[in-house]
C-alpha positions in Angstrom: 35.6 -2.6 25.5 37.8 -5.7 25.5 41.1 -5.6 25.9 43.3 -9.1 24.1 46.9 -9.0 24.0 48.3 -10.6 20.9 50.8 -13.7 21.4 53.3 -11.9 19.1 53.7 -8.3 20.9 53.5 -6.8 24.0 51.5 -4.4 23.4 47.6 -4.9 24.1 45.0 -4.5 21.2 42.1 -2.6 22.1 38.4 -4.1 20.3 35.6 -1.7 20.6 32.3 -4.0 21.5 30.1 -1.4 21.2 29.1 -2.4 17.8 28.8 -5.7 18.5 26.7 -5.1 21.3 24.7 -3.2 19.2 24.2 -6.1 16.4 23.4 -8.4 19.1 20.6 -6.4 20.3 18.9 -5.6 17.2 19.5 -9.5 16.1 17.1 -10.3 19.1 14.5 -7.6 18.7 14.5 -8.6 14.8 14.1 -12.5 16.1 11.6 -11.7 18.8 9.9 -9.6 16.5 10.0 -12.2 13.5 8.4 -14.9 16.3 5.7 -12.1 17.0 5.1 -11.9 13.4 4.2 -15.4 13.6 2.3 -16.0 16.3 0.2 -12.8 15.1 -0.1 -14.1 11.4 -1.5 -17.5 13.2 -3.8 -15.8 15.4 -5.6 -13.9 12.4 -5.7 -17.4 10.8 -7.2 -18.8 13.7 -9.8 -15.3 13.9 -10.3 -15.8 9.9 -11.0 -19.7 9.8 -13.4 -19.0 12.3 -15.2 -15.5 11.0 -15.2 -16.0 7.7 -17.8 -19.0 7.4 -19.9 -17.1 9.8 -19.4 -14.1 7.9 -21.2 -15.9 4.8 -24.0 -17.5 6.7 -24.8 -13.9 7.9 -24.6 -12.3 4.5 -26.7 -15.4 2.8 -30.0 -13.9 3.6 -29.5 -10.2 2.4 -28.2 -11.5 -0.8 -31.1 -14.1 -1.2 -33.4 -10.7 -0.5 -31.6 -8.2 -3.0 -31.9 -11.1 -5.8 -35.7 -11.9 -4.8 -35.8 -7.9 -4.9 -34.1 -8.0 -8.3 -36.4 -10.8 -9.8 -39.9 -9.6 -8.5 -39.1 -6.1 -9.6 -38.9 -7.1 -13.2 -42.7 -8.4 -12.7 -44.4 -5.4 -11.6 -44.2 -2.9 -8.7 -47.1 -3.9 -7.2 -45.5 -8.0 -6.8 -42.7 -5.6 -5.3 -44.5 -4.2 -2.7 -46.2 -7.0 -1.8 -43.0 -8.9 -1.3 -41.8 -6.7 1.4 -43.6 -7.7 4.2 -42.5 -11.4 2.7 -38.8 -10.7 2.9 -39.5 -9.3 6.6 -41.2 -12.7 8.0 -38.5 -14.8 6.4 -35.6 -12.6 8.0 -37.3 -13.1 11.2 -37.6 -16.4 11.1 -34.1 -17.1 9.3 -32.1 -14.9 12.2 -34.3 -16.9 14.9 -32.7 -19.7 14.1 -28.9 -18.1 13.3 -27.5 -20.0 16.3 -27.3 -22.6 14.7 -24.7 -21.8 12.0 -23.3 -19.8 14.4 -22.4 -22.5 16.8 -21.7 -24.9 14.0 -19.7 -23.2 12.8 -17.5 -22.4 15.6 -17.5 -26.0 16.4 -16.1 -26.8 13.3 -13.6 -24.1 13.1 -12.2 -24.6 16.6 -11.5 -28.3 16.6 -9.0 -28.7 13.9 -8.7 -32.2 12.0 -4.9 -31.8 12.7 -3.4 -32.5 16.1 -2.8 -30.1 18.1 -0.3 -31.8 20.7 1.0 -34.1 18.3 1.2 -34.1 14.3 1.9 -37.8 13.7 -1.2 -39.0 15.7 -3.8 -40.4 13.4 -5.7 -41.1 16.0 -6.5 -37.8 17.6 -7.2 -36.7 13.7 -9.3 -39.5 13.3 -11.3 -38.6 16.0 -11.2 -34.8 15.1 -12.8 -35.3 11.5 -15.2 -38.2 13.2 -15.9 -35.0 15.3 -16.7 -32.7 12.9 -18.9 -35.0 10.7 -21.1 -35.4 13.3 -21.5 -32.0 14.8 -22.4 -30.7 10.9 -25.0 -34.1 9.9 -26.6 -33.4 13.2 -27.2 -29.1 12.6 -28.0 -30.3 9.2 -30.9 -32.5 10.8 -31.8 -30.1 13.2 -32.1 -27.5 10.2 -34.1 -30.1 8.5 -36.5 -30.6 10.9 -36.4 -26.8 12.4 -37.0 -25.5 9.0 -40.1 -28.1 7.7 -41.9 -27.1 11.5 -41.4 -23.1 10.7 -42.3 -23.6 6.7 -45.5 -25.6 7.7 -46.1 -22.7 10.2 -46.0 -19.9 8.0 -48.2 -21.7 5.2 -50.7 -22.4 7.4 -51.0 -19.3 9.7 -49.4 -17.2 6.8 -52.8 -14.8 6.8 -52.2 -14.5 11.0 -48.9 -14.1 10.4 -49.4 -11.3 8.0 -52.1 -9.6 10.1 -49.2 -9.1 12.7 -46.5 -7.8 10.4 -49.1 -5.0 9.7 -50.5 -5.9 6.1 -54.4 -6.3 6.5 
């Protein structure tokens, strides 16, 4: 409690602060929360911009299967069932080299092309998007070359290669 005593009479006026004390209180939990709000809402931005492109280079290879499954299944059974061991080589060989999306993509995601300490430097941005260019034409080289090697693999030990997944 405060106690003021008006100018104008003697006698004091009693305010009870309680109340006010109270508004105060939930006015900085409702801030604090609010801030917590936001950093949490930027955090799952930060998570999302990085899962969700890795998310879809995972799921590229079952859906490529289940519409290879869909297409060959129209043919015959038999061009069914000899697709299977098919789909099971490329999966191999397509998760073998996963890292690489992977770590693209995480690259990409994680280096921003807007500045972090400062958003008026052009520079830094520059530099972030010069960055980024080079980290995906390089993957997409290394996929080049990564993927003609393992194609010209497969076609030419493709009987070997069969042998081992079982299929004589």
């Amino acid at each position: 409690e405060i106690i003021f005593e008006k100018e104008l009479s003697s006698s004091p006026v009693v305010i009870d602060t309680s109340d006010l004390d109270m508004a105060v209180r939930k006015s900085k939990n409702d801030s604090s929360s609010s801030s917590s709000k936001s950093e949490t809402r930027n955090m799952v931005n930060e998570i999302a911009a990085i899962a969700l492109p890795s998310l879809g280079g995972m799921l590229l290879d079952p859906i490529m299967s289940l519409i290879d499954t869909a297409c060959v299944g129209q043919v015959s059974t038999t061009a069914l069932a000899a697709m299977a061991p098919c789909t099971s080589i490329f999966q191999f060989a397509f998760f073998a080299f996963f890292f690489l999306s992977a770590a693209t993509t995480n690259l990409v995601a994680s280096n921003p092309p807007e500045s972090v300490y400062d958003p008026n430097d052009t520079n830094e941005a520059n530099g972030r998007v010069d960055f980024n260019e080079r980290v995906v034409s390089n993957a997409a080289g290394l996929a080049l070359v990564l993927g003609t090697i393992v194609t010209t693999f497969l076609v030419k030990f493709s009987d070997p290669v069969l042998k081992l997944a079982g299929i004589p």
